[in-house]
N, C-alpha and C positions, 0 to 999 in steps of 0.2 A: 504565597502559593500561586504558581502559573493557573490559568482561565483554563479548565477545559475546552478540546475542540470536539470531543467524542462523549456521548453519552452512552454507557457500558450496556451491555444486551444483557448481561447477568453480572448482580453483585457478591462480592464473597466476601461469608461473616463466620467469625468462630464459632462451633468446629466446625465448618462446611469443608464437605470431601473434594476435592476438585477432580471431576470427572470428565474424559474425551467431548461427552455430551455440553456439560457444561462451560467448555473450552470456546466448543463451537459456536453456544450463542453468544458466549462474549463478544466475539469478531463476527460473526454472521447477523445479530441482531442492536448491532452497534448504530448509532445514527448521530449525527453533526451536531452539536450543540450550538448554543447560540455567541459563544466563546470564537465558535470559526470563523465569523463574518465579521467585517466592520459598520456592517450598511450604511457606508457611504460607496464605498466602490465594489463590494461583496452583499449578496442577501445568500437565503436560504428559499430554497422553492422546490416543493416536492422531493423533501429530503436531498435534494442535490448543492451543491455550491454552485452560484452563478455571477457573472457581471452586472450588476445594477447599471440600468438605462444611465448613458451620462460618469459610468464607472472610469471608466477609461480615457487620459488624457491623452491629446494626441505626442506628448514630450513620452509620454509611458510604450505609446502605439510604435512609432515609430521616431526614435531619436535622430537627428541629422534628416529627416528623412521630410517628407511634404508635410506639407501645417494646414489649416482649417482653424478658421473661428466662425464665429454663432451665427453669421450672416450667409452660411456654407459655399465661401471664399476658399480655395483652393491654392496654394503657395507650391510651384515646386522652384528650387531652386537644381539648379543643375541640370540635366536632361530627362523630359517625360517619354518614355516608352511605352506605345500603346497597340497592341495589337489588335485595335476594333475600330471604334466611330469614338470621335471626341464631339460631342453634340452640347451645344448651347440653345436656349430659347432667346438669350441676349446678343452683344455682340461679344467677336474674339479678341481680347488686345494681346498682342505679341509685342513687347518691347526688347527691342532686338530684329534680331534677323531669322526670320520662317523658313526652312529651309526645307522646301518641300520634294522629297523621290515618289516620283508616280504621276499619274495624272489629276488634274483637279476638278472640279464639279463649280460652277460658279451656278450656283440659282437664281438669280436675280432676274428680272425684268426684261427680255430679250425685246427692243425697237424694233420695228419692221418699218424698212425704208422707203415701198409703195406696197399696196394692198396684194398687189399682184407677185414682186420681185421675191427672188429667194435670196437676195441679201438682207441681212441682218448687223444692227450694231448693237453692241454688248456696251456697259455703262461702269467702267470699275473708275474709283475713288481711292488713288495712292497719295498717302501725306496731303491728304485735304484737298489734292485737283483731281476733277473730274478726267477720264480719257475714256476714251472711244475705240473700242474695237473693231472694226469693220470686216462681217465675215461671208463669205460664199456659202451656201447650206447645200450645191448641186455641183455635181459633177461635169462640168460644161466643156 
């Protein structure tokens, strides 16, 4: 005999009449059994069916699609499309080639060349050498 997933709002025993009334609470006063969940990936919570924390695998989430493990490592293979901030408190590594449309933001530590000049040199680190940007910040 299959598990119930429904616990009946009304039982009907002989001779019971089956009446409109009676119809209704069968379906209207029906509620989830414990038959519905597997609580490993499913619980019960205020009568609803829900995803238990951790229910959901990312091969379940999306297949072919980005991966994630416990260390909340981020995997896309193929191309990320984003239309906000891609924000780290670490560093970015890009293996491959970055190909950036737009303007870019460097934050980093701007040099100032005497106390007084409005030249400025910018400090970027491609492939492990140091280079130096040297920039005008005035309209001269």
């Amino acid at each position: 005999m299959p598990i119930p997933i429904l616990s009946k709002g009304t039982t009907f025993t002989s001779p019971d009449t089956v009446t409109s009334t009676k119809l209704n609470n069968l379906v209207d006063a029906a509620t989830f059994a414990a038959g519905a969940v597997d609580n490993s990936t499913t619980a019960l919570s205020g009568g609803a069916i829900i995803v238990r924390n951790g229910g959901i695998t990312p091969t379940k989430l999306s297949q072919g699609g980005p991966t994630w493990d416990g260390s909340s490592n981020l995997t896309v293979s193929g191309t990320l499309t984003t239309g906000g901030t891609i924000s780290t408190s670490n560093d970015l590594a890009v293996n491959g080639i970055a190909a950036i449309n737009g303007a870019i933001s460097i934050g980093n530590t701007v040099n100032t060349v005497s106390p007084t000049s409005p030249d400025r040199t910018i400090t970027i680190v491609v492939g492990g050498t140091t280079y130096y940007l040297h920039a005008k910040t005035t309209n001269d």
